[in-house]
N, C-alpha and C positions, 0 to 999 in steps of 0.2 A: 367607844361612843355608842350610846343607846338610840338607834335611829330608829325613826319615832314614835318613842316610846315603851317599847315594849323590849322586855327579857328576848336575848335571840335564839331562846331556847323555845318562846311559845309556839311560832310559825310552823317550823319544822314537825313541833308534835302534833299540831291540830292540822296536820298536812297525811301524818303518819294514823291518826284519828281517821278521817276522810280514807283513808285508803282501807283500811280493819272494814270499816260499812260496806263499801263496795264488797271487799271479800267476802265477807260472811253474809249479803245479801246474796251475791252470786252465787256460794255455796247453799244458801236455803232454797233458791225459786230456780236456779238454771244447773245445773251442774257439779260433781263430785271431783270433776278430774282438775287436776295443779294445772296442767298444762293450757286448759280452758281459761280458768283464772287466773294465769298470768298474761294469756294476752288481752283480758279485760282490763287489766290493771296496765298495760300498757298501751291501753286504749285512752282510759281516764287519763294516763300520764301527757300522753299526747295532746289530747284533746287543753286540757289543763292548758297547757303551752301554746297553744293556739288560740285560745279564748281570754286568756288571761284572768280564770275563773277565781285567782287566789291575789287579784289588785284590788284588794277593797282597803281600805283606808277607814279612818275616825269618823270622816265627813260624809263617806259612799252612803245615798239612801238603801235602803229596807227594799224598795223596789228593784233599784239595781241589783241587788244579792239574789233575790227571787230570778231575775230576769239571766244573770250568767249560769246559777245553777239549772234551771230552766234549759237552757238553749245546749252544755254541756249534757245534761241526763238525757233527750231527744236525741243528737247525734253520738252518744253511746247507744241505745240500741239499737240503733240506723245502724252502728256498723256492728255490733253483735249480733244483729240480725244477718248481715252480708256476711259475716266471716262462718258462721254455720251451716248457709247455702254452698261457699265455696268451699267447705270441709265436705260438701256431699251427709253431714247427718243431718237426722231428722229430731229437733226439740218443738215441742208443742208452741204455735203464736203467743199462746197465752201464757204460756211461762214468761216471755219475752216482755209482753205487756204487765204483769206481775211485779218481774222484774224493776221493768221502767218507771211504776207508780210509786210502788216499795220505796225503789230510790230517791226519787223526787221526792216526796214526802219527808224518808229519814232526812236527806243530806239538807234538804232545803231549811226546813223547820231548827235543826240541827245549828247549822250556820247563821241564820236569824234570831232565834234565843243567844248563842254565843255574842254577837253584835252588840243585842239587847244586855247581855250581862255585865257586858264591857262597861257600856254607859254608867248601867245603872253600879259597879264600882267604881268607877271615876268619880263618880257624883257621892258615894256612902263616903267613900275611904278618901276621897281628895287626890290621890295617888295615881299614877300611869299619865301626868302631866306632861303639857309641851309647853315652853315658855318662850312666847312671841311677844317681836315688837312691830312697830307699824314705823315706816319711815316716809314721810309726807302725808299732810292733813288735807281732807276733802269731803266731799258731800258720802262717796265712796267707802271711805275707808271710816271713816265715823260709822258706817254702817255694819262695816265687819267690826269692827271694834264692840260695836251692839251685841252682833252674834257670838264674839268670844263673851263677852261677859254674859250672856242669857242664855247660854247653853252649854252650862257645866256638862251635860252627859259625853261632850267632844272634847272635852282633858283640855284643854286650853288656856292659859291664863297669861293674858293680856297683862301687858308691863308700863306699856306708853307708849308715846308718840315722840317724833322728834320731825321736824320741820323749822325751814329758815321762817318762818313765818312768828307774830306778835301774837300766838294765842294763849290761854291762862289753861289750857290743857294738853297743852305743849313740857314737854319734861329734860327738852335740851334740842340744840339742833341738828342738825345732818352728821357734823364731824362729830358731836358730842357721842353720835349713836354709836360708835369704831368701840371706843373702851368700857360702852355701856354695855353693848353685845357680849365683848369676852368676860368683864367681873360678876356679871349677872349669869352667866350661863344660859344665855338665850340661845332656842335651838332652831329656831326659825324667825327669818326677817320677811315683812311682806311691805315692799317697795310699791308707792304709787307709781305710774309711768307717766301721770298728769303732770303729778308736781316737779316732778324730778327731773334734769336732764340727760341726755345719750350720756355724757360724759360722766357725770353723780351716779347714773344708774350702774355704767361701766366700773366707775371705782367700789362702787357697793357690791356686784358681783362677785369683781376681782378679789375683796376683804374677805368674804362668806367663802367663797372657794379655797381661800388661802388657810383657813380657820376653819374646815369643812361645817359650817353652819348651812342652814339647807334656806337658801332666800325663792320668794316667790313673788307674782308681780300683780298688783291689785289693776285689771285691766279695763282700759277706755280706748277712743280712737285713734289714738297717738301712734303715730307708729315707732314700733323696737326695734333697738340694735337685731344685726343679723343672730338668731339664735331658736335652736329648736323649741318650740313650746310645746306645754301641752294645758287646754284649758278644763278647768274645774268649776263646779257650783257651790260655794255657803249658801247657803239657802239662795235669792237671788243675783250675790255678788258677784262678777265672775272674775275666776282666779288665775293667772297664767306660772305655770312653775316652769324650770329649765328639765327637758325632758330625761328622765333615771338612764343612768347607767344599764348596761342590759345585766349586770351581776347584782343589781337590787330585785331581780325576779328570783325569788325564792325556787321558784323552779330550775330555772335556768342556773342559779345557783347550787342545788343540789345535783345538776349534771356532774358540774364542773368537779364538784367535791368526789364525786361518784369517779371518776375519771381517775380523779389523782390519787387517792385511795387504792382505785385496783393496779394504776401504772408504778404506784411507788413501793406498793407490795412486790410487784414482778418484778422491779430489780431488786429490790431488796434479797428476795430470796434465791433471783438465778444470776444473779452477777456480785452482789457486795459481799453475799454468805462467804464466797473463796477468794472474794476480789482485796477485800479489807485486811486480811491476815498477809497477802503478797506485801500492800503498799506499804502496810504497818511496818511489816521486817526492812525494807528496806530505806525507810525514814528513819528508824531507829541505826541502823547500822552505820548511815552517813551524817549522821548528828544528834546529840542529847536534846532530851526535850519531849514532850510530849508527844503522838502521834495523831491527835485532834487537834483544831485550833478553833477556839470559840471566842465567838465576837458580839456583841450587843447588836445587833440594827432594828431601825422602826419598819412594824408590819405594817396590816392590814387597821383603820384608824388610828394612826400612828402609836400603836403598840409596841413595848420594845417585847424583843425575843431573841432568844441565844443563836445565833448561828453558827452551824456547825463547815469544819471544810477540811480537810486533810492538811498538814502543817507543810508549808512548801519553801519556810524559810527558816534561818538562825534566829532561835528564841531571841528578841530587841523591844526597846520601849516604843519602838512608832509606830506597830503595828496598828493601832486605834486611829493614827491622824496621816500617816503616808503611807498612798499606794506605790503599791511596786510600781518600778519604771523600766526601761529599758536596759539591761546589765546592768540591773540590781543586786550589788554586791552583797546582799540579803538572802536573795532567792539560792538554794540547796541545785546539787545536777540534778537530784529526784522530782525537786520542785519545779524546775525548768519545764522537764517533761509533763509533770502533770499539771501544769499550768497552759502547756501551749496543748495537751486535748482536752481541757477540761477535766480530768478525773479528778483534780482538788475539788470540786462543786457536788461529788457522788453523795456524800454523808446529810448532802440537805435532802435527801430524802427520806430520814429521817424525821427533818421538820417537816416536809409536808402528809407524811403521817400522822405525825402530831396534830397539823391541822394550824400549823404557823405559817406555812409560807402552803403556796402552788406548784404544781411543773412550769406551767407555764407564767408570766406577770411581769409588771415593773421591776427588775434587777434594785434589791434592799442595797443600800448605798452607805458608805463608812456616815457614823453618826453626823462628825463633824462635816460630811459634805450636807447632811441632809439639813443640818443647821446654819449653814453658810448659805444654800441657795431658796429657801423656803418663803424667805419674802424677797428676793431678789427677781423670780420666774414665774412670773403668770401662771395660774391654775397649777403650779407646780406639787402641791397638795393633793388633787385629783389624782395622780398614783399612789396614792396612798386609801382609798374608794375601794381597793380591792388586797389581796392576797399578794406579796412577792412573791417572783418565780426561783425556779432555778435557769431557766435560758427565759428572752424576753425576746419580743421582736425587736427591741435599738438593738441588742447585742446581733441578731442573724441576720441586721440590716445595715453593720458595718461599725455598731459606736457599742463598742467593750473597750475594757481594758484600762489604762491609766485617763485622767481626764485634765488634759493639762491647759484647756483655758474655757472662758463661759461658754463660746460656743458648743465644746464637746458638751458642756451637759446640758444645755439647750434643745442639740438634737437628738439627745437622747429622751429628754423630757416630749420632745413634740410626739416619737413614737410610745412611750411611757401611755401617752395622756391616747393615742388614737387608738391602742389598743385597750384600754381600757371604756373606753366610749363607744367601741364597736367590736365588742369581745364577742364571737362563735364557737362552738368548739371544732370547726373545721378549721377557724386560723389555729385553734389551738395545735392540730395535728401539724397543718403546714408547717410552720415555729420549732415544731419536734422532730421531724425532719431535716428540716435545714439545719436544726444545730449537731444531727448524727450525720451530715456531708460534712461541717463545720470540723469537728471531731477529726475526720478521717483525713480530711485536705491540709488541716493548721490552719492557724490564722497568726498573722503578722502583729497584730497589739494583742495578743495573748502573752505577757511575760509578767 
């Protein structure tokens, strides 16, 4: 899924842009030495994370863009100034000041034409659209419906309305909007909270999260179900969205990648180089068959991707649709073992080099569970928002292993969905930890 709008390849680069400036700014007005220039750049990186200098959106004003790069280039010199007092050398004020204007200027101007460029390709080529609906009619929403259609420069294009109400620009009612959303590829719903009730509002959520469509809420004085918000401006409208995941910060996202990237290199090279030729020989010696086992499961926007695991049972047809259970007359003695420490799960580190799954995340789940429970489980979809892991927190909070009635996968969903809505990368570490006590101790539903 293309959330919104944009190749997920542009952010990263125009992040990777932004960062060369600083450098080679630094390198022309302040200094020669790497060591200098990287802790500028992990000043900028910081600061970035702090300010939230890289949340601009289709809709963000010209002012606002001015006003985060602004307030980010000032407290970069603020502390490039502090960090060469407490190094004890001496660099000229006015290099510093140089510096600071340089950058303001490039990065500002920089990022403002880009903003500006955006538009004005939306509006040449028609292209980098977002296709919304509106669901309830009012004084409100007829207004944004104004601003999507008179301002092509914000990619937008306005489909309909749908309201229980008797009007000749009305294009279906409330239920009608459920199948209008998925056969049209609508990528965002914006819900009046006038018209609508807690209950309709609740089930329109429910649908949008279940179908990861991004709904937002056209705001009045009514008061909303309990839910975090966060408000926005179309030109006067105001808008209220349910408030992003913390892994839709691009920043905070490339931690995370940065993390599992270096963690899944180091075992790779100091544990699996000599670990995989042990397990391999002794899989192979106590049963035919491959010494992989690769399985389909849906990633990260419900992607499929091959998962990889050390083969822990006799080659069978039900490996795709039945979990191992308890004396599983399936499961191999090798398998036993590496199922109760986990060493079957080693070879996903692979995929998260690849960049398919995480260390850390929602535990990917046999297809057919994920097709059996998807409309059954509220927000159940919302683990699917990010990356699968290879340990999760349900699994180091007590729910792995076979899932033998709705509740198991209930609570596993509840922790699925809370760590994904409150991801750190200190829970990250925590989670990583626990599941190397996990490893060392056994766990009792590991079979």
């Amino acid at each position: 899924m293309n959330k919104g709008g944009y190749s997920k390849y542009i952010r990263p680069l125009l992040y990777g842009i932004d960062l060369l400036m600083v450098c080679f700014l630094a390198y022309f007005f302040l200094t020669k030495s790497v060591l200098d220039i990287s802790f500028i750049i992990l000043f900028w990186l910081v600061l970035s994370f702090l300010i939230s200098i890289y949340a601009i959106y289709r809709f963000t004003k010209i002012v606002k863009i001015i006003s985060l790069f602004f307030r980010q280039t000032v407290l970069l010199a603020l502390l490039v100034f502090t960090y060469y007092y407490i190094s004890g050398r001496f660099i000229p004020k006015t290099n510093i000041i140089n510096f600071f204007v340089a950058l303001l200027i490039v990065i500002t101007s920089w990022r403002v034409f880009l903003f500006v460029f955006f538009q004005r390709y939306r509006i040449i080529t028609g292209s980098n659209n977002v296709y919304v609906v509106i669901v309830g009619l009012n004084h409100s929403t007829r207004k944004l419906a104004s601003f999507f259609d008179n301002s092509p420069e914000y990619g937008y294009q306005f489909k309909g309305f749908f309201d229980n109400q008797d009007e000749s620009d009305i294009i279906g009612t409330i239920e009608d909007s459920y199948n209008f959303i998925i056969e049209n590829k609508i990528d965002e719903v914006y819900c009046s909270t006038k018209e609508l009730t807690n209950e309709q509002i609740k089930e329109l959520t429910e649908f949008c999260e279940r179908n990861m469509k991004v709904i937002k809420f056209v705001a009045d004085d009514k008061e909303l179900f309990s839910k975090n918000l966060e408000l926005d401006y179309y030109n006067l409208t105001p808008i209220l969205s349910l408030s992003k995941i913390p892994l839709d910060d691009p920043i905070k996202d490339l931690i995370k990648r940065t993390f599992d990237i270096v963690f899944s290199v180091s075992v790779i090279i100091f544990l699996l180089s000599w670990l995989i030729p042990v397990i391999a020989l002794l899989i192979k010696i106590e049963s035919r068959g491959p010494v992989f086992f690769k399985q389909y499961r849906y990633g990260a926007d419900f992607n499929l991707f091959l998962c990889y695991k050390f083969r822990s049972m006799t080659a069978n047809k039900e490996s795709d649709k039945v979990q191992a259970s308890k004396n599983d007359a399936r499961v191999t003695r090798i398998g036993k073992f590496i199922r109760r420490t986990s060493l079957d799960e080693l070879p996903q580190f692979f995929n998260v080099l690849y960049g398919e799954m995480s260390v850390v995340g929602p535990r990917p789940l046999l297809m057919s569970h994920t097709d059996d429970y998807k409309d059954k489980i509220n927000k159940f979809m919302v683990r699917h928002n990010v990356k699968p892991g290879i340990t999760g927190l349900a699994q180091t909070s007590g729910y792995r292993g076979n899932i033998a009635n709705d509740s198991d996968m209930l609570n596993r969903v509840r922790y699925d969905i809370f760590y994904v809505e409150n991801w750190s990368l200190i829970l990250d570490i925590n989670i990583i930890l626990q599941t190397i006590v996990n490893i060392f101790k056994g766990e009792d539903k590991a079979y």
